[in-house]
C-alpha angles and dihedrals in degrees: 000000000000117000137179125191119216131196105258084237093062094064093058088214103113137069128268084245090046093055094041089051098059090036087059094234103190103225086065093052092087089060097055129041105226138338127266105246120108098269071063102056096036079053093051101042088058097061103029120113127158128198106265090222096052090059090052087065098049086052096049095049099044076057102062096041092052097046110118095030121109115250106357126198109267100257090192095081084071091066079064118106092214103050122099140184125228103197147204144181161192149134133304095252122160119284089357091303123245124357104254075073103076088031075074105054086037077057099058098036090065101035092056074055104050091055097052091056095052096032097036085164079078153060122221123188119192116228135201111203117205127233085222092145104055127124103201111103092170088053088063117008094096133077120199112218128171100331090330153105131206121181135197114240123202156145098230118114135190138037109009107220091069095053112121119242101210091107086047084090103059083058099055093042086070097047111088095211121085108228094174100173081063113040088048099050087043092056097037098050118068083211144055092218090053092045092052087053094048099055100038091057084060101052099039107006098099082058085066090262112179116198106196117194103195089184080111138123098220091048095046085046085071086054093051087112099047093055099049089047092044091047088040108046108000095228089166097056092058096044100047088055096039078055101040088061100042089051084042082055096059090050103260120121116237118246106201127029119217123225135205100263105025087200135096125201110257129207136105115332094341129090106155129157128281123225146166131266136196081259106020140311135310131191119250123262090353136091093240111122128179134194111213093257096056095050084047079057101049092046095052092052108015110036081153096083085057114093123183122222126213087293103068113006079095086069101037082059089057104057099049098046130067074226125167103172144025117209117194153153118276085270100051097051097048087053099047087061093063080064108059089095086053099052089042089056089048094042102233129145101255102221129244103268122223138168123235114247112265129209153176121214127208119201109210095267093046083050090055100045085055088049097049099045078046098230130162132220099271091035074075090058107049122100116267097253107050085040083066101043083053096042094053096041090048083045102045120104084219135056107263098182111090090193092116089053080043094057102042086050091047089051086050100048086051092059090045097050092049093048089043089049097055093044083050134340093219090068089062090084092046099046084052095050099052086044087057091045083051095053090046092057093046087053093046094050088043085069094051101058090041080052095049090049100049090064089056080055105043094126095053089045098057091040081060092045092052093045087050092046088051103041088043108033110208094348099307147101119291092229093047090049107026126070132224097250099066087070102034090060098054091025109036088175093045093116096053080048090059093042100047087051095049130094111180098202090052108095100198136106112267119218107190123190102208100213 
């Protein structure tokens, strides 16, 4: 397959942090701890150690959440010392979501390969974790085919991944594609959790894939600290902002805002934020109160009920993983810079922090079409504008720039402004401000004649509009709009495609031509 790698910044899709931050600006070095190349990762294998009853417990639970499904992963290689996780990490969404989604879990799978290639003494698992614990429906409860978007509609509230999946079937009875590992996943699990889990282990289970649910009482017992110093004393409250202005001093907007409390209050069909009283804590927009003491209580037997939000499910992570690295979208790794103070009061080992691969996939048409309006790879990524202004001037018969007309005036109105300023000083602002009048007629007339030539264009124009429109669906990326399956139908071997032209440690923009 042909494939072209672009600079992240050519593509003119990421933040000003999330750019720094793979170009290793140094003023950024003092919020992460190490970068994730493999003088990272040979750094961070020498000091790594994990409790080995902690990873009793992982195993444990991944048992228990695996058993019934066929094959599963062997959980034992995580008892070894010398076995780590690399993790990722995203929301339940429908069918996996878009594709950026299973980019991701491409992502880690080759990455757990490429370091046991290059560190043969150990053992790396790659591991999904599920979003279980969500809230936001809206945020998952679609699913994009063909041009369209069908949506599941339903009463249940709280945390998603205990939604039950019973109602999934009227919605696939109404989409004309037959999409059978999930529909059958969807109809076979009681959760969507469970269902999630199912169908990922098929797609991507024989890679070592690890789906790690952590909606779960004997991982949230190792939390258990966490929860009682953040409810008591709100220290990361106080060290995410103390980060997030030093990081908007340096110019960078912050991506996630602590509260008080970074816990929300966990059971069926309830998750709801936790805060502060003049006593105690209640528990927003319900009736639910709690002394001190109580919440001391709950937390001791029942950590289940505790839910962490964006701030510190990353360390919650953490604890709970042999983990060395995080890899994540260009939200996720700016956000998780504003953290590195929290994971340093806590004393816990920040990852090494790492984007997914991106990509942008051309079918053969669309191939074609590209060919044929000769466009390049960042021509894709232009805006649509400017992509115009460049594709009629590369297409006139006539020279359209009037730089060389711009230049000879601007020689010109040198000469005259040195000759007007030594007849009289005072001229000098004159002579400038007819030569900037000038400057603004030649670019207005500029426009005119690009104008003027696109009509005589207007085929090849709206070929380049429909290839935009389809390449970026509604303005945005392919992989953030776009699912899976509207390449694995056409393409059943599209994901050994992806993962043959991925190299995890290569922080560049992927343009694949499917063939």
């Amino acid at each position: 397959m042909p494939v072209q790698s672009l600079p992240f910044d050519a593509t003119r899709q990421f933040s000003k942090l999330f750019l720094d931050y793979i170009a290793q600006k140094p003023d950024l070095k003092p919020f992460y701890d190490g970068f994730p190349d493999l003088e990272g990762f040979r750094h961070r294998l020498s000091l790594k150690t994990f409790d080995a009853a902690k990873r009793r417990t992982l195993v444990d639970v991944l048992q228990r959440q695996y058993a019934g499904l066929p094959n599963p992963p062997d959980f034992q290689v995580l008892l070894d010392e010398k076995t780590f996780t690399v993790t990722t990490g995203h929301q339940l969404n429908l069918c996996t979501g878009p594709l950026y989604v299973a980019y991701k879990l491409l992502t880690v799978n080759n990455l757990a390969k490429k370091l046991a290639a290059h560190f043969p003494d150990y053992r790396f698992v790659p591991v999904y974790w599920m979003a279980s614990e969500d809230h936001d429906f809206a945020e998952i409860n679609h699913v994009s085919l063909s041009g369209k978007t069908y949506t599941w509609e339903t009463e249940q509230t709280g945390a998603v991944g205990r939604m039950t999946t019973q109602e999934l079937g009227e919605l696939f009875a109404v989409i004309p594609e037959k999409l059978e590992v999930f529909e059958r996943c969807y109809a076979q699990q009681p959760t969507l959790a469970s269902a999630v889990r199912a169908y990922l282990h098929e797609l991507f289970g024989a890679e070592g894939l690890v789906c790690l649910d952590a909606d779960d009482r004997d991982l949230k017992a190792q939390f258990a600290d966490v929860m009682r110093d953040d409810v008591r004393y709100h220290n990361t409250y106080r060290l995410v902002g103390e980060t997030t202005k030093r990081l908007e001093s340096l110019g960078y907007k912050s991506q996630i805002t602590p509260r008080e409390i970074n816990f929300f209050y966990l059971a069926n069909g309830l998750r709801e934020r936790l805060i502060p009283t003049h006593d105690g804590y209640e528990v927003l927009d319900t009736g639910l109160r709690f002394l001190p003491e109580e919440l001391d209580e709950l937390i001791a037997d029942e950590p289940e009920h505790l839910s962490p939000n964006v701030i510190l499910r990353p360390l919650y992570q953490e604890v709970i993983l042999p983990n060395l690295a995080y890899i994540g979208g260009p939200s996720e790794v700016p956000y998780w810079l504003q953290l590195k103070g929290v994971f340093d009061y806590y004393q816990v080992p920040f990852p090494l922090l790492m984007p997914r691969n991106f990509a942008l996939v051309l079918n053969p048409s669309t191939a074609r079409r590209v060919q044929n309006l000769n466009l390049s790879a960042e021509d894709l990524f232009k805006e649509e504008a400017a992509l115009r202004k460049s594709f009629v001037k590369r297409h006139a018969e006539h020279d359209l720039e009037v730089d060389g007309e711009t230049a000879r005036f601007d020689q010109l109105f040198t000469h005259l402004y040195n000759k007007a300023i030594a007849i009289d000083p005072t001229l000098g602002g004159a002579v400038r401000a007819d030569r900037q009048r000038l400057f603004n007629r030649l670019e207005w007339l500029e426009k005119r004649l690009i104008r003027a030539e696109a009509r005589q264009q207007e085929i090849g124009l709206r070929h380049l509009a429909e290839l935009k429109a389809h390449l970026f669906p509604d303005g945005s990326a392919q992989e953030r709009v776009e699912n899976l399956m509207n390449f694995l139908l056409p393409y059943p071997d599209f994901l050994q495609k992806m993962a043959a032209v991925f190299d995890p440690l290569d922080y560049r923009f992927y343009v694949v031509e499917l063939d």
